[in-house]
N, C-alpha and C positions, 0 to 999 in steps of 0.2 A: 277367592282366596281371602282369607281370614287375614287383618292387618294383626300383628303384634307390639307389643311393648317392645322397642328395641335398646338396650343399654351398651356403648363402648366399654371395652373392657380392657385392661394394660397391666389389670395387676397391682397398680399405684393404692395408695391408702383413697382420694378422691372419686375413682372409678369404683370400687368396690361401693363404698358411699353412694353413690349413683345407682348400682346392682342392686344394692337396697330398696333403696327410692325407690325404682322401678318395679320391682315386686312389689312393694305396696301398692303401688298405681296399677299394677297386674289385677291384682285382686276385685280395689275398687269398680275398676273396668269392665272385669269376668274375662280378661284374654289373656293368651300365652305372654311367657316372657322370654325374649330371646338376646342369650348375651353373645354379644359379636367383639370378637377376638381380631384384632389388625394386627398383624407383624412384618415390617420390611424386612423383604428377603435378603438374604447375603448367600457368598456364593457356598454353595457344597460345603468345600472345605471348613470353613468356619461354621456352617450348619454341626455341624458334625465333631466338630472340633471340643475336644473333654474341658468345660469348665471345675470352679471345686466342688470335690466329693465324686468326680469323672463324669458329671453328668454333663447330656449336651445341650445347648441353646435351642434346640428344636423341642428336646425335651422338653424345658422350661416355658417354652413357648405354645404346646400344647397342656403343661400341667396346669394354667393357672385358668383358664375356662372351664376346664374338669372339675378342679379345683373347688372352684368360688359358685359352679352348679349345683354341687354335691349341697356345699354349705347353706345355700339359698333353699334350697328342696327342704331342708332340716326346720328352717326359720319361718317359713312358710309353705307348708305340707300343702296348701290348696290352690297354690298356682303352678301350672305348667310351664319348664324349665327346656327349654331347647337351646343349643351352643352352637356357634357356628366360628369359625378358625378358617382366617382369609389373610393371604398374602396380597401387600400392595400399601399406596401410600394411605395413611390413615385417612387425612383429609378426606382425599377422595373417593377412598371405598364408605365413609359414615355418609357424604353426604347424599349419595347414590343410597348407601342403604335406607336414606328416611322417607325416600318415594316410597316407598310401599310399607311403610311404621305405623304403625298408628299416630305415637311418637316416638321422639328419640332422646334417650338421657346421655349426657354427657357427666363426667366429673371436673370438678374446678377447683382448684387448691386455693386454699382458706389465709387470709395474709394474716389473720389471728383471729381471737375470740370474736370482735365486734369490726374487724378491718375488711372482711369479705373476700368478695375474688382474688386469684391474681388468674385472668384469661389466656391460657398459650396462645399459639399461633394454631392450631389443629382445631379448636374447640372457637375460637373467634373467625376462620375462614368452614365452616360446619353451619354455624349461628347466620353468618351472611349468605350462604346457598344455600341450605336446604329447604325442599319445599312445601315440608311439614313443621309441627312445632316440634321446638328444639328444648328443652330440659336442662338445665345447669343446677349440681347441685353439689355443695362443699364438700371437703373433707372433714370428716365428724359428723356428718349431720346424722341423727335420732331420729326415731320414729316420735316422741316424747317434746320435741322441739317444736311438733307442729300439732299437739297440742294444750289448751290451755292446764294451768297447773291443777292437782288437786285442792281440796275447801284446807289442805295444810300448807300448801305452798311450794309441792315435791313433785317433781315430772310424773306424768306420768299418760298414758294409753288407753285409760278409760275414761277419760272427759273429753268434753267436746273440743274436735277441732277447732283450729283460730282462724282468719276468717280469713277471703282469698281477697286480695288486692289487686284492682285493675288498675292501670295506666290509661286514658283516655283521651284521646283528640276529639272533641266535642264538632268542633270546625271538619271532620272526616272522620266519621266513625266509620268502622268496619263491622262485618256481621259477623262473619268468623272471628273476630278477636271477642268480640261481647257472647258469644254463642261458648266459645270455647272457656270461656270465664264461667258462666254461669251455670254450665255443664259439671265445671271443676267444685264448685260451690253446692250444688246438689249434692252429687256424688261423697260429699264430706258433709253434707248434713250441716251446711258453717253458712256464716253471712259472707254477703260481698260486697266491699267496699271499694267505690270508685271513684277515683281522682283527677278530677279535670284542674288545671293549672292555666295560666290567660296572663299575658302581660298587657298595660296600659297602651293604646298607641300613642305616640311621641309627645302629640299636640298636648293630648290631654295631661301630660307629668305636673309640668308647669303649674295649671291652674286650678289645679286638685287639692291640693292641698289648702286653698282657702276656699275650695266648693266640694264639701263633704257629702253635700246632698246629690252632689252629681257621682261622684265616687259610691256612694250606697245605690244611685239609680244601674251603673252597672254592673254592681255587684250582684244585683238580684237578677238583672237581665241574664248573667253567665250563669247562675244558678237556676233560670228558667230555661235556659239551653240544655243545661244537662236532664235537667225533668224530663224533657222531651224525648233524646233522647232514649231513657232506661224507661220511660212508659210502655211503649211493648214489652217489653222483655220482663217487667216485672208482674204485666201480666200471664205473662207464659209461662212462666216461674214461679207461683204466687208464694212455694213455701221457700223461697230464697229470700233471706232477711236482709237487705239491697240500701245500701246508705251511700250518696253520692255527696262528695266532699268537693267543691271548685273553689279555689284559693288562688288569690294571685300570685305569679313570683316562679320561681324556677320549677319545672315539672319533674326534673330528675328530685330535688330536696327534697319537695312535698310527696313524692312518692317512694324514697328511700324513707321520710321518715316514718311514715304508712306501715311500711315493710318490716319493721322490728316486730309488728304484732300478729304477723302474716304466717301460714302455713306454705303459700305459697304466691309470689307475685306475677301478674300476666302483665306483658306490653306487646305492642308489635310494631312488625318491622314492614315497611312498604318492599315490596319487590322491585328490583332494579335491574334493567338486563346491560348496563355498561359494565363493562366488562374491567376498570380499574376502579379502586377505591375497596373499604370493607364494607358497606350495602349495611348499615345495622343503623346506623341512625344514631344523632348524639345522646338523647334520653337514656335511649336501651343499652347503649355503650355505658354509661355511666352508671346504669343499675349493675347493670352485669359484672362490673368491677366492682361496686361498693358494697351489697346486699350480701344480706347474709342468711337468706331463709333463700330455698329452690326457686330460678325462675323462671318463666316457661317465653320465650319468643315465639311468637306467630306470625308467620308471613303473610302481606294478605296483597291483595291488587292498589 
């Protein structure tokens, strides 16, 4: 069975945004795109029941996957458009749907121009179970955002993509996070930059600052950690244009600030089977609320 593009759909200004996305990523990929329509049931009566204009909730509940297929079909004639309209709680039918996704796009409402998410509760318990990569992408977002400007300074779709930004624990890397990074970074023909983040241990605060030379000796050390490493990978890769950035200090900052020039940011999320808490980890939690270009979480072992 062929995995598809899968995109939530509600109809909201950010899910449609996301239907977007996701037909671009259709494209890139060469596979279908499938928009999946969640609606909690209510009974009969109210199914049925004439809102205005006399139309009814069932109506509207099937018009807007129709809908927003039609429209996608229009906007990109060369990706395959499949709809599927399911009753049940969102949460749990998206995150059931992402076993078998390729991935799965979500939408996320934009707190303004440069303020990023605001994460419901649907789209943040989605991100902590499911066991594919997960897709968040604003309301407004452009195809034109996620690339660099033209040589006059005007959005635009025919220059090069901007580059993909990894999140990276140097101290546990994963293969699936860096595979799916560098996979994303081909496929757009863009660089990929990766940011590993290190804070001092305790001892060392103190004495650092009148020993400069020990402070540069692990500086370079953490920047020979990361070499290591993106050395396979950049041989596997070799036309991915691969700049590894290790900074000390908060890994959320230095990878939000990363993100402003991003087409799209990766991190990931370790898998957790206790069954309280939200399972996303503080970094990613904190991307996910602040960024403001699409982010993709990936779950790994």
């Amino acid at each position: 069975m062929i995995r598809t593009v899968v995109a939530g759909l509600d109809g909201s200004a950010e899910s449609l945004a996301a239907a977007d996305w996701a037909a671009r990523e259709s494209a890139l990929r060469g596979l279908p795109l499938t928009l999946l329509h969640v609606w909690e049931p209510v009974p009969e009566p109210m199914a049925q029941a004439p809102l205005l204009g006399g139309e009814t909730l069932q109506y509207w509940s099937e018009k807007v996957p129709r809908e927003t297929a039609e429209g996608i079909r229009l906007r990109h004639p060369g990706v395959e458009v499949l709809t599927e309209h399911v009753p049940g709680r969102p949460a749990d039918i998206l995150t059931e749907a992402a076993k078998s996704a390729e991935l799965l796009v979500l939408g996320s409402r934009g707190l303004s121009g440069i303020g990023g998410f605001m994460l419901g509760s649907v789209g943040l318990s989605v991100v902590a179970h499911a066991e594919r990569p997960v897709v968040l992408v604003r309301a407004g977002e452009q195809a034109t955002d996620e690339h660099e400007p033209d040589p006059a300074g005007n959005p635009s779709t025919a220059t090069r993509f901007r580059p993909v930004v990894l999140g990276l624990d140097t101290g546990a890397p994963d293969d699936s996070v860096l595979g799916f990074s560098f996979e994303e970074a081909a496929r757009r023909e863009t660089g990929l930059r990766v940011v590993a983040s290190w804070n001092l241990p305790p001892y060392y605060v103190y004495g650092l600052s009148a020993d400069l030379e020990q402070h540069d000796r692990i500086t370079r050390q953490k920047a020979a950690e990361l070499a290591e490493v993106l050395g396979p990978w950049r041989q596997k890769y070799p036309s991915v244009d691969v700049v590894g950035i290790s900074r000390s200090g908060s890994p959320a900052n230095h990878l939000l600030d990363a993100s402003r020039e991003a087409s799209l940011v990766v991190v990931g999320r370790r898998v957790r089977r206790a069954p309280l808490g939200t399972h996303v980890g503080a970094v990613a939690h904190a991307v996910l609320h602040h960024c403001t270009a699409p982010v993709t979480v990936v779950p790994h072992s």
